[in-house]
C-alpha positions as CSV (number, residue, x, y, z in Angstrom):
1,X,0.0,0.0,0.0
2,X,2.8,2.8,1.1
3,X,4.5,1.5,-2.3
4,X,1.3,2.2,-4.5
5,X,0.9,6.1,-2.1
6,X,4.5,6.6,-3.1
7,X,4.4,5.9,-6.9
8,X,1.1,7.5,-7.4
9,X,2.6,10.9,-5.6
10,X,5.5,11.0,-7.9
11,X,3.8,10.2,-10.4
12,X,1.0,13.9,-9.8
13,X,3.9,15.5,-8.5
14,X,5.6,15.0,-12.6
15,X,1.9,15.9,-13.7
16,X,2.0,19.8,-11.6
17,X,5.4,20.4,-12.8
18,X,5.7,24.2,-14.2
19,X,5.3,23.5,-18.0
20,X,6.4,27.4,-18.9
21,X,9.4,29.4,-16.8
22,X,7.3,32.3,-18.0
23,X,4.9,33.9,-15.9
24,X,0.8,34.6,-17.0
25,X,1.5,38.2,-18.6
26,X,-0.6,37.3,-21.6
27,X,-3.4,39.2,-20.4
28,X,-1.5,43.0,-20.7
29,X,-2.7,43.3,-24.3
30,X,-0.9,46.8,-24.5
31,X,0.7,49.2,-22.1
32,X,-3.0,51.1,-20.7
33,X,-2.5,53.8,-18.4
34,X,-3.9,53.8,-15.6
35,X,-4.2,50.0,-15.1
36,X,-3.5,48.6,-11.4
37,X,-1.2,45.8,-11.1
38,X,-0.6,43.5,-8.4
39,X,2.3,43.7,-5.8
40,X,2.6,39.9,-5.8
41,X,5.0,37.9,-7.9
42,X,3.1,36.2,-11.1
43,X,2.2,32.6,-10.8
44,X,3.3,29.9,-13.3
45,X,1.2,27.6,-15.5
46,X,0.6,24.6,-14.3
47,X,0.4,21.2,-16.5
48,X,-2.4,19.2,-14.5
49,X,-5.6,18.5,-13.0
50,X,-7.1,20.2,-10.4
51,X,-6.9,16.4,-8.7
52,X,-3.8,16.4,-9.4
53,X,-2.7,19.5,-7.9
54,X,-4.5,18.4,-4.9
55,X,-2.8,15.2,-4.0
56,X,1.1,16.7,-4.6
57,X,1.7,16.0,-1.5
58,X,-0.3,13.6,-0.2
59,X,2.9,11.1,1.2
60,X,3.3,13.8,3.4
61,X,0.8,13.3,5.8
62,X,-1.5,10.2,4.4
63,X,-2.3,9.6,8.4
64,X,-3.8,13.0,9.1
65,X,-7.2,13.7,9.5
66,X,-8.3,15.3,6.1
67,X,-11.9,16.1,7.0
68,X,-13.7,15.6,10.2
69,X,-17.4,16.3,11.1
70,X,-17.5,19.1,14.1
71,X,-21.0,17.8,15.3
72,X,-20.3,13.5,15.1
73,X,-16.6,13.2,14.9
74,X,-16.7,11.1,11.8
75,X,-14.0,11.7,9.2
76,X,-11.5,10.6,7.2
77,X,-7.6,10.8,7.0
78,X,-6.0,12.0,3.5
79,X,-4.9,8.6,2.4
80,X,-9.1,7.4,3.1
81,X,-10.4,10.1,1.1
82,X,-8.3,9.9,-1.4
83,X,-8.6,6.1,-2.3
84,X,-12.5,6.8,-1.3
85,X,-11.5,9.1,-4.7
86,X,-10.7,6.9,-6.2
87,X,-13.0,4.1,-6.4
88,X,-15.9,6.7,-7.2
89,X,-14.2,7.9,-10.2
90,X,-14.0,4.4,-11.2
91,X,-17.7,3.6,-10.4
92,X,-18.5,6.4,-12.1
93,X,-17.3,5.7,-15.3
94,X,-18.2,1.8,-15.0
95,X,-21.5,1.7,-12.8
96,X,-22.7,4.4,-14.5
97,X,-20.7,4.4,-17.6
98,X,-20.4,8.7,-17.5
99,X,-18.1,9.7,-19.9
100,X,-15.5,12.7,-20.3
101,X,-17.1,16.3,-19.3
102,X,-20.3,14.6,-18.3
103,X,-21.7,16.6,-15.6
104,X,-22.8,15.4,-11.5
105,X,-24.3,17.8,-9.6
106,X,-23.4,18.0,-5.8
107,X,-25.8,18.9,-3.6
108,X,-24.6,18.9,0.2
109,X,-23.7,20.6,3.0
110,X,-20.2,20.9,4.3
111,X,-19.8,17.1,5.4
112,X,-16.8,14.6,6.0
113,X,-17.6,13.1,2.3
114,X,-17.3,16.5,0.2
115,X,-13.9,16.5,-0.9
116,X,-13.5,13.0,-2.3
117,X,-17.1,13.3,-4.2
118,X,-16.0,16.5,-5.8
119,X,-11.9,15.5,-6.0
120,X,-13.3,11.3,-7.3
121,X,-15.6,13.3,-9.9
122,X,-12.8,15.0,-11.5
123,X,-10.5,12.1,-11.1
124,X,-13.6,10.3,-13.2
125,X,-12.9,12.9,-16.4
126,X,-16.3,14.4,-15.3
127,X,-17.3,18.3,-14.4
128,X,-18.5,18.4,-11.0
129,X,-21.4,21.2,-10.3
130,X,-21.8,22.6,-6.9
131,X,-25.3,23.6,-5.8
132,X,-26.8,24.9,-3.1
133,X,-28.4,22.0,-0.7
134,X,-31.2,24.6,0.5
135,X,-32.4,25.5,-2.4
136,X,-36.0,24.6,-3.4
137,X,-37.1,21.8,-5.6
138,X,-37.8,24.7,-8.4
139,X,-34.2,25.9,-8.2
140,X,-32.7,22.7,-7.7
141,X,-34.7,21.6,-11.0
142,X,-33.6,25.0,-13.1
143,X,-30.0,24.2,-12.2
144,X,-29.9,20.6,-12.4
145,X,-32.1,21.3,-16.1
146,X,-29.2,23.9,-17.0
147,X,-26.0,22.2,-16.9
148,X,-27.6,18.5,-17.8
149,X,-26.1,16.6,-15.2
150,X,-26.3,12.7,-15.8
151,X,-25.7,12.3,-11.8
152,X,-26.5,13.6,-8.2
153,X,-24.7,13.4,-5.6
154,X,-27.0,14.5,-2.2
155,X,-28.3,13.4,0.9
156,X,-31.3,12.6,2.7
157,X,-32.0,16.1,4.2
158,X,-32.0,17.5,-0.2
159,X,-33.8,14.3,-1.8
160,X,-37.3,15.4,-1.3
161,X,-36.2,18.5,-3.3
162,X,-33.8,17.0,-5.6
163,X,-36.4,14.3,-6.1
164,X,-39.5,16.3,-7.0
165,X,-37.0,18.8,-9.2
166,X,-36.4,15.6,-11.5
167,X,-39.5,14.5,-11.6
168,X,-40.7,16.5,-14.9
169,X,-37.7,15.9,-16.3
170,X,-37.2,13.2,-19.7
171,X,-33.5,11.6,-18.6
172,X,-33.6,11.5,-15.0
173,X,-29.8,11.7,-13.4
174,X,-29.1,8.9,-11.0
175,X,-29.1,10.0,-7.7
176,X,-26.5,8.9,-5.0
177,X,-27.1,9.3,-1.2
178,X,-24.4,9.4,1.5
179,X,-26.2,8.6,4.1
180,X,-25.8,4.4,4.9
181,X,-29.3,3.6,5.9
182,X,-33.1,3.6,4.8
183,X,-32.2,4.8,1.6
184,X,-35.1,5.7,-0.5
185,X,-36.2,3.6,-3.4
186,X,-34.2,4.0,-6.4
187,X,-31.7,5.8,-5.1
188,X,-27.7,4.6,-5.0
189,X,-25.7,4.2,-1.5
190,X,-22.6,6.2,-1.9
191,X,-20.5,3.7,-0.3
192,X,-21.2,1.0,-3.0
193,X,-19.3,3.7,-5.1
194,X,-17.0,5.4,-2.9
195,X,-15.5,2.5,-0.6
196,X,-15.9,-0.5,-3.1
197,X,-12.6,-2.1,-2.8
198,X,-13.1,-4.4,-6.1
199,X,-13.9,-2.0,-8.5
200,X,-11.2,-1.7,-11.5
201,X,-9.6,1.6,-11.2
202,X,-7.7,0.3,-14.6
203,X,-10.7,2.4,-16.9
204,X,-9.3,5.5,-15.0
205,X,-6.1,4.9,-17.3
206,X,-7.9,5.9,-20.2
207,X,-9.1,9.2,-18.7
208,X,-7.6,12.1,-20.5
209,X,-8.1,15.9,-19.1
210,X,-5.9,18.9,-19.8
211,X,-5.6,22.1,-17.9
212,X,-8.0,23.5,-20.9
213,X,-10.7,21.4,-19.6
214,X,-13.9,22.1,-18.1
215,X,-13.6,21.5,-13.9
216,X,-16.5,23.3,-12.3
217,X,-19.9,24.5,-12.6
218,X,-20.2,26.9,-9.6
219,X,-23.6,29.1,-10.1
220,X,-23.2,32.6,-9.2
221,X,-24.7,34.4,-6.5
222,X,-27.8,35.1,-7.9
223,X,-28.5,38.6,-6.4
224,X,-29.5,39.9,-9.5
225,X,-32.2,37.5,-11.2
226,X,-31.3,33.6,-11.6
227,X,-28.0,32.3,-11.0
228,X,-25.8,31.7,-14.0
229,X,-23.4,28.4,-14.5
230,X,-19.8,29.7,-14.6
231,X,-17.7,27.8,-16.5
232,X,-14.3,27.2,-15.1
233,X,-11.3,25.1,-16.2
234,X,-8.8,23.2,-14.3
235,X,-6.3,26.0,-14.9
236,X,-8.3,28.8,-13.5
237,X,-9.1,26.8,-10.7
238,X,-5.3,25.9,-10.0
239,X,-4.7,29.7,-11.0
240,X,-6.3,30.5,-8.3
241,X,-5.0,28.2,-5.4
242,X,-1.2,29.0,-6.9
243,X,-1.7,32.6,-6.1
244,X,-3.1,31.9,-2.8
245,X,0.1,30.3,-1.7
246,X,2.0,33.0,-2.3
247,X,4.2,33.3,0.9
248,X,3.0,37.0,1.6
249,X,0.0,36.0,1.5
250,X,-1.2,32.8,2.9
251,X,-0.6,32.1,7.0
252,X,-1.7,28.7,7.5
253,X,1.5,26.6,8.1
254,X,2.3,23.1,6.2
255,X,1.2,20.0,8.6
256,X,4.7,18.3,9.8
257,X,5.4,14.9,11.7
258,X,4.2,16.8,14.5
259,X,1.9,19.8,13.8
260,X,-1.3,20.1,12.1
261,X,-3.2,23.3,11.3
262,X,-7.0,22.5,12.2
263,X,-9.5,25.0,10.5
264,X,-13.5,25.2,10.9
265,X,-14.4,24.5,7.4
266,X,-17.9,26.9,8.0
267,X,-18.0,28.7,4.4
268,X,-20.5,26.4,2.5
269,X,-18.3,24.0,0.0
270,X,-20.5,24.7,-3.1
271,X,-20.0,28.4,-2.4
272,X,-16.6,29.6,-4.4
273,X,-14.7,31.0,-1.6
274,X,-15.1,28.0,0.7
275,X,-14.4,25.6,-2.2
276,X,-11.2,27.3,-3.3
277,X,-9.9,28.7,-0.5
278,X,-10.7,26.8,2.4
279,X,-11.4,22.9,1.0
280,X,-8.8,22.5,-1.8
281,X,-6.1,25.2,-1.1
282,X,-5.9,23.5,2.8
283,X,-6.2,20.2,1.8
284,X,-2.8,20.8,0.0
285,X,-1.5,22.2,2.9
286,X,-2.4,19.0,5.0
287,X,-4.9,20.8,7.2
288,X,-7.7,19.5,9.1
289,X,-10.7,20.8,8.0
290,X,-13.8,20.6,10.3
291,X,-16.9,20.5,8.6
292,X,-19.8,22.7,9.9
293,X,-23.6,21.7,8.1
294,X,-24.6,24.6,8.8
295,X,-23.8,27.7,11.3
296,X,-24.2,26.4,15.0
297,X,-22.7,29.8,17.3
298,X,-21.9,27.2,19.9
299,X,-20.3,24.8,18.2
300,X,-18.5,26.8,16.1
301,X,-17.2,28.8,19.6
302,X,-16.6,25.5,21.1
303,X,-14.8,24.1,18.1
304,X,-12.4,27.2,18.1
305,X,-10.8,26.7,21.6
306,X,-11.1,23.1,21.5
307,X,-8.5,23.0,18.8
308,X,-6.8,25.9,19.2
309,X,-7.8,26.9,15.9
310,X,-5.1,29.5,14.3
311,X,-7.1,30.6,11.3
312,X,-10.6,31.5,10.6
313,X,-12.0,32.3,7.1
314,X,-15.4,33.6,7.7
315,X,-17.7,36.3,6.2
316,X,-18.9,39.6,7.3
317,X,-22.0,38.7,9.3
318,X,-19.9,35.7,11.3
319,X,-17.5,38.9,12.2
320,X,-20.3,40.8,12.8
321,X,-20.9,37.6,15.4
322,X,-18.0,37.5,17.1
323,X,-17.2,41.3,17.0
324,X,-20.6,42.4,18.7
325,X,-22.2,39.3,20.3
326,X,-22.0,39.7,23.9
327,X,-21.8,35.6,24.5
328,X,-18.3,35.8,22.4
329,X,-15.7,36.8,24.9
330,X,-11.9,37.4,24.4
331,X,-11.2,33.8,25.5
332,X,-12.9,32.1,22.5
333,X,-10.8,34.1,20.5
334,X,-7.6,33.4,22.5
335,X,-5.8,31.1,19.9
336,X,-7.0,32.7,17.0
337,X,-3.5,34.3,15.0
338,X,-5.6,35.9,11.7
339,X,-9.0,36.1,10.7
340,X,-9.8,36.7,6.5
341,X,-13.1,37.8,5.7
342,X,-14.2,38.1,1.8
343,X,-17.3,37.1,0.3
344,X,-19.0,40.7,0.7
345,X,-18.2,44.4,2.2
346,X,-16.9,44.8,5.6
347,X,-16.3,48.0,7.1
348,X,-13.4,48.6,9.3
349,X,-15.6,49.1,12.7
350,X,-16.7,45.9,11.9
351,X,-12.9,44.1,12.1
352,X,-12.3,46.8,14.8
353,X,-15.1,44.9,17.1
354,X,-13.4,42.1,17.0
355,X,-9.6,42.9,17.5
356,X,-10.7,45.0,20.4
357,X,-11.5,41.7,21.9
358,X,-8.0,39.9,21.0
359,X,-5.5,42.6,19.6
360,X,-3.4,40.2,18.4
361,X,-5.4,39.4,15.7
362,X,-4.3,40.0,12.1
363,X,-7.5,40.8,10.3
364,X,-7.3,40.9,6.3
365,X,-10.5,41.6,4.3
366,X,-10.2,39.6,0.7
367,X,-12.3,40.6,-2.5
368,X,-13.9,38.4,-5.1
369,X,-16.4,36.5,-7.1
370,X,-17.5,33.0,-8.6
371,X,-16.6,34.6,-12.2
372,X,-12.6,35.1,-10.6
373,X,-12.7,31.8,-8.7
374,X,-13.5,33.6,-5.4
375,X,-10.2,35.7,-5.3
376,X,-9.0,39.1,-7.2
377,X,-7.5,40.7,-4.5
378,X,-6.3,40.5,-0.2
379,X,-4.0,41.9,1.9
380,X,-0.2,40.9,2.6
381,X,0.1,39.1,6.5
382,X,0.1,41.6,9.0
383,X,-1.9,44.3,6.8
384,X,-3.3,46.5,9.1
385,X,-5.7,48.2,6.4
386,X,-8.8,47.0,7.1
387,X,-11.1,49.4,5.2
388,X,-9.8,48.2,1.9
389,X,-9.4,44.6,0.7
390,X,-6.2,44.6,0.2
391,X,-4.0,43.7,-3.1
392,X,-4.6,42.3,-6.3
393,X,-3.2,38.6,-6.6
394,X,-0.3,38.0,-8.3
395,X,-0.9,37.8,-12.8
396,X,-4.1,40.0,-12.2
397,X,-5.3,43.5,-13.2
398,X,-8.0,46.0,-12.5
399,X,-9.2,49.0,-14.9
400,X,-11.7,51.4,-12.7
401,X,-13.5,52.1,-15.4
402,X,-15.4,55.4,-15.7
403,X,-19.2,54.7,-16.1
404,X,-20.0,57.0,-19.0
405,X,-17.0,56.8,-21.0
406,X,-14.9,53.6,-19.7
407,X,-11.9,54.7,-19.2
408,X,-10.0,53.8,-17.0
409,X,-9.1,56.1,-14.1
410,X,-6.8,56.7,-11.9
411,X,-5.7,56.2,-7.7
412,X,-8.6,57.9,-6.1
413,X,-11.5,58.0,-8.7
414,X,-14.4,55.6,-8.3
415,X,-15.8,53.6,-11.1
416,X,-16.9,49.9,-11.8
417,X,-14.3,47.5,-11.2
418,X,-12.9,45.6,-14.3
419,X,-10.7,42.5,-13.7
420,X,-8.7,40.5,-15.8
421,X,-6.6,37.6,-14.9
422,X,-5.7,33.5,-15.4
423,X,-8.2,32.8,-12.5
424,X,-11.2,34.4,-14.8
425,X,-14.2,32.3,-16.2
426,X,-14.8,31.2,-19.6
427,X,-18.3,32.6,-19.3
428,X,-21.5,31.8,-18.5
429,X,-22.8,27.9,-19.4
430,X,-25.1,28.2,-22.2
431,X,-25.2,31.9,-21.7
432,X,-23.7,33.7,-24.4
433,X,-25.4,36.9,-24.2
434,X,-24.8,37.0,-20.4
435,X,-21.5,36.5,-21.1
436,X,-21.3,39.2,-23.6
437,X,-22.4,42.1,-21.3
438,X,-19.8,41.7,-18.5
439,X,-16.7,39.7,-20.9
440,X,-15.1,42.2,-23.4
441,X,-13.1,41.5,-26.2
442,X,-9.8,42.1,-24.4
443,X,-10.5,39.9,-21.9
444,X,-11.7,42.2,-19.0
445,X,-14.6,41.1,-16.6
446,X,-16.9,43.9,-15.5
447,X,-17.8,42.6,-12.1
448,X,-20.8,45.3,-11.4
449,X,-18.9,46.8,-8.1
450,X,-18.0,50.3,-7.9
451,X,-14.2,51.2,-6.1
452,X,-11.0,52.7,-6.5
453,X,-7.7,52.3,-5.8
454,X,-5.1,54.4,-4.2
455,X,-1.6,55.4,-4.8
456,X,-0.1,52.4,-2.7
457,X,-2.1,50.1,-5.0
458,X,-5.0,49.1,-2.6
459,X,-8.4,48.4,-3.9
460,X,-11.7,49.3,-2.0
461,X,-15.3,48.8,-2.6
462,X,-17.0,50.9,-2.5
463,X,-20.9,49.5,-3.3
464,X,-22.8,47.2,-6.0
465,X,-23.3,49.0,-9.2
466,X,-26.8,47.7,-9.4
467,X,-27.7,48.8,-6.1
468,X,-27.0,52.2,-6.2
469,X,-30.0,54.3,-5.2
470,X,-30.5,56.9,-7.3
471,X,-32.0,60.4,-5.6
472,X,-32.5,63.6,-7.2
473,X,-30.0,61.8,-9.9
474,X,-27.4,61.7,-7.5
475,X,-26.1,57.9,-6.3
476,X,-26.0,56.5,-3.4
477,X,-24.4,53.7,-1.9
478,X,-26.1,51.4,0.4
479,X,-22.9,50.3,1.9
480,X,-21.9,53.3,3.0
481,X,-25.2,53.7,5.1
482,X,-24.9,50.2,6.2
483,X,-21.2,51.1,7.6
484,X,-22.9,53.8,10.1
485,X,-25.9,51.9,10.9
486,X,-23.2,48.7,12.2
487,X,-21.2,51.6,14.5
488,X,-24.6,52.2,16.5
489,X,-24.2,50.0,20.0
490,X,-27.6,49.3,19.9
491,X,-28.0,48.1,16.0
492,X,-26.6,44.1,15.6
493,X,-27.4,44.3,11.9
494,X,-28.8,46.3,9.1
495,X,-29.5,46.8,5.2
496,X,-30.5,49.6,2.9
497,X,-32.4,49.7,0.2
498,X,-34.0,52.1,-2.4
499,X,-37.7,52.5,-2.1
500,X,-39.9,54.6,-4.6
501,X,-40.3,58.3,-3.7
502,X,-42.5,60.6,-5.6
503,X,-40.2,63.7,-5.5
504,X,-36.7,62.2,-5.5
505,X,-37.2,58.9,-6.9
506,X,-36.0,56.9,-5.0
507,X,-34.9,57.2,-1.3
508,X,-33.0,54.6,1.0
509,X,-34.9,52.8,3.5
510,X,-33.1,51.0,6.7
511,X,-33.9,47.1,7.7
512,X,-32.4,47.4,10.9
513,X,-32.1,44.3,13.9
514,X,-31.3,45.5,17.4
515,X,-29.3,43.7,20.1
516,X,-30.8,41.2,22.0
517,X,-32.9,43.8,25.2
518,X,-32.4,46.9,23.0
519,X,-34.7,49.3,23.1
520,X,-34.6,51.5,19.9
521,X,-36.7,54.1,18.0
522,X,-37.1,54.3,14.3
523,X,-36.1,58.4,14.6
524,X,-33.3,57.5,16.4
525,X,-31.7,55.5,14.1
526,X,-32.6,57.4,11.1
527,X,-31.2,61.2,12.9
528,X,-27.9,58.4,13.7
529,X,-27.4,58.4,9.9
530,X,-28.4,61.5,8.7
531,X,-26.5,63.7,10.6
532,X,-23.7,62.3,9.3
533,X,-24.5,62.5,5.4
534,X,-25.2,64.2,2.6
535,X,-29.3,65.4,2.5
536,X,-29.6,63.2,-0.7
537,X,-28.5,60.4,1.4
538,X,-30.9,60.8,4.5
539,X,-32.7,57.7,5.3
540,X,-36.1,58.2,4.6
541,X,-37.8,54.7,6.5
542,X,-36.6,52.5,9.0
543,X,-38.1,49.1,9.9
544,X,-37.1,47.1,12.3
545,X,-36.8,43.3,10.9
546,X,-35.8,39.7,13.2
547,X,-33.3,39.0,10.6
548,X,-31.6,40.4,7.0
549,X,-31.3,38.4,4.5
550,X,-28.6,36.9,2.9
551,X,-27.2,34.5,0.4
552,X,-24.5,31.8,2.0
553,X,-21.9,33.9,1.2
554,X,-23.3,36.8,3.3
555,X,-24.2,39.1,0.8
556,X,-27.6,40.9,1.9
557,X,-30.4,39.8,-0.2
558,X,-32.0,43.5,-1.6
559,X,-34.3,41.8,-3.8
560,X,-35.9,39.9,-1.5
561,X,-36.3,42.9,1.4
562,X,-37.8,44.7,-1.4
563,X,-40.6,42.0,-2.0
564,X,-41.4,41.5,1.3
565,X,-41.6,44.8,2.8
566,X,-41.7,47.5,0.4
């Protein structure tokens, strides 16, 4: 067995080798002015799989815990899950006979069995698509209907949704359960695929994927109408984690003989951010990732001190958590050396509520989105600017582009936010006029944020293009709002919208929840904003909500505020 470990690792480890001693400059089509570049050195194409990539190292610590559930305890070391790899690629392709760029859907939470379905799926020559396990039997069913997938991956908790979604549908996919027990009719038992021992992993041989080639179907956020399929390749994806590791940039040490980082894995796996930078770019580093279902304050609190966990990658609202909630106390935080949030805008009271509980805390604030892989920019270790998010990874560039006339401007001047970079989609799946309106011809994205940069090359967000409220035809930010509502004591969270108004046309209205006994009046919090703005900014309403909102990756839901309560 450590024979087999030992020649399959050499053998991905000649696989990753750097195939060009040039760096990814391709992208600078001419010498623009005005173009920010990043601080960071340039990362190196890689020749391989994103599977590949993964499992480099894996003779280093094949004994370690990989993945381990927070709530049970059950979990597997790196040599289980990747043989557990393994054998589903190879049932896969002989079970189920799928084929090269055949798509399987995954739809679960953040459990124990999550990296070797997605990591066996690729090894099988196959795209995996990550989807939301919440989501409704009507999403479920648009997604699943979009990308064509020919298998589901899923457990109990989804089937009634997954199930009902195929129902309509002429090819149903087959759909495989994790769960060991009282399976429904139908239905496959992942361990017949993922832990049969006599299945011929020879048909793997044949399996031939290049960097070129379709890896992931993420959907984006979805903020703004349906989600959209974004098409990303095995390069992008390995684009991504290479810039990652960048030594100015990522803190989480290598597992040794004797040491092993242990992380909460809490970011949902199917989101970008969670799959990129916290399930495959730790696994290479040989950390333990604990896997969190869903977001339990105690158990993620308990899970902290109980192993002394270094790193946290959350987003804004779990900051919000431990930066303001009074049951979150400077000795849950004792062991905690850096905390990156990304995902959405965080202001820098926000990261200041928590350091003032543990000040030696490095807090970093990354920036990015499922069309970049989850990353464009963060700050070096030990940045100490927290109101911008930080610098642009290493091979990338951003035009702040002027929203009349597209040009790009310089340190200072706010306009929407083009990126271009190796970690950058395709496009959209099945989508080409989607991906017409935000791809150009010179390969920048147009991500729909507004920001700048300044003269030491940091970049800020400023707010969401399509969210600007427009009054008396000047724009205004929600964001910026949202930062002054947060630095209230008696406001735990908050959201502005824009809200018809017959003589500006439009006006921002406040969704605001108080802390736990607060006792708070809608004048109050409205003179609390407006003395510190512009007129055309005043907030207009305020209602006082339970909760706001918000998409797993913590960006505040706008839409659906709007169609409940205005």
């Amino acid at each position: 067995m450590a024979s087999a470990l030992r020649q399959s690792v050499l053998y991905l480890r000649k696989q990753t080798q750097v195939i060009s001693t040039q760096c990814v400059k391709q992208y600078s089509k001419k010498n623009e002015p005005n173009i920010l570049k990043s601080v960071y050195d340039d990362v190196p194409v890689i020749n391989s799989t994103v599977n590949q990539y993964v499992w480099q190292n894996l003779d280093r610590w094949p004994d370690k815990t990989a993945v381990v559930c927070a709530a049970t305890g059950h979990g597997y070391t790196y040599a289980q899950t990747h043989k557990m790899s393994i054998s589903l690629a190879a049932s896969l392709r002989t079970k189920l006979k799928l084929k090269n760029d055949d798509v399987v859907a995954v739809v679960l939470p953040n459990v124990p069995e999550y990296p070797c379905t997605v990591l066996g799926i690729l090894e099988a020559g196959c795209i995996a698509s990550m989807m939301n396990p919440a989501y409704t039997a009507d999403e479920i069913k648009r997604q699943v209907q979009l990308v064509e997938c020919k298998a589901i991956v899923t457990s109990k908790l989804s089937y009634p949704n997954v199930a009902e979604a195929i129902k309509s549908l002429k090819t149903k996919p087959a759909i495989i359960l994790i769960d060991n027990d009282e399976l429904p009719a139908g239905t496959i038992k992942f361990a017949e695929f993922a832990e049969d021992v006599t299945v011929d992993t020879d048909c793997l041989k044949s399996v031939q994927r290049s960097k070129n080639d379709v890896a992931i179907l993420p959907f984006s956020s979805g903020t703004t109408g349906f989600a959209k399929g974004v098409v990303l390749t095995h390069q992008s994806v390995i684009s991504m984690n290479q810039m990652i590791y960048d030594p100015n940039i990522l803190g989480v040490d290598e597992a040794t003989a004797n040491y092993q980082p242990a992380l909460p894995a809490i970011l949902p796996f199917f989101h970008i951010f969670g799959f990129n930078a916290v399930m495959l770019n730790l696994l290479g580093r040989g950390t333990k990732l604990i896997t969190f279902a869903s977001f339990k304050p105690e158990l993620f609190l308990k899970t902290i001190v109980q192993h002394k966990v270094e790193h946290l990658y959350i987003v804004p609202p779990m900051v919000v958590f431990l930066g303001k909630h009074p049951a979150v106390t400077p000795d849950h935080l004792q062991s905690v050396r850096e905390i990156i949030s990304g995902a959405a805008p965080l202001s820098a009271s926000d990261a200041m509520a928590v350091l003032n509980k543990n000040k030696n805390i490095g807090f970093r604030q990354g920036y990015g989105l499922t069309e970049t892989n989850g990353g464009t920019s963060i700050g070096r270790l030990g940045d100490t600017n927290h109101a911008a998010v930080g610098h642009l990874f290493g091979s990338c560039e951003v035009k702040i582009a002027d929203l009349q006339t597209k040009e790009a401007l310089g340190p200072g001047k706010e306009g929407e936010i083009w990126f271009r970079g190796p970690n950058l989609m395709n496009g959209y799946f099945k989508n080409d006029e989607a991906t017409k309106e935000v791809l150009t011809e010179d390969g920048w994205y147009k991500t729909g944020d507004i920001g700048k940069y300044d003269e030491n090359k940091y970049l800020y967000i400023t707010d969401r293009l399509k969210e600007l409220i427009k009054v008396k035809g000047f724009q205004v930010p929600p964001a910026e709002l949202e930062t002054i509502l947060r630095t209230h004591p008696k406001i735990l969270d908050c959201a502005v919208v824009g809200i018809p108004d017959s003589i500006t046309g439009e006006a921002p209205k406040a969704f605001v929840v108080k802390q736990k006994g607060a006792t708070l009046q809608q004048d109050e919090v409205s003179q609390f904003v407006n003395d510190k703005v512009v007129s055309f900014k005043n907030i207009k309403e305020v209602q006082f909500v339970d909760e706001i909102p918000k998409n797993p990756a913590g960006k505040i839901l706008r839409k659906v505020l709007k169609e409940k309560y205005c």
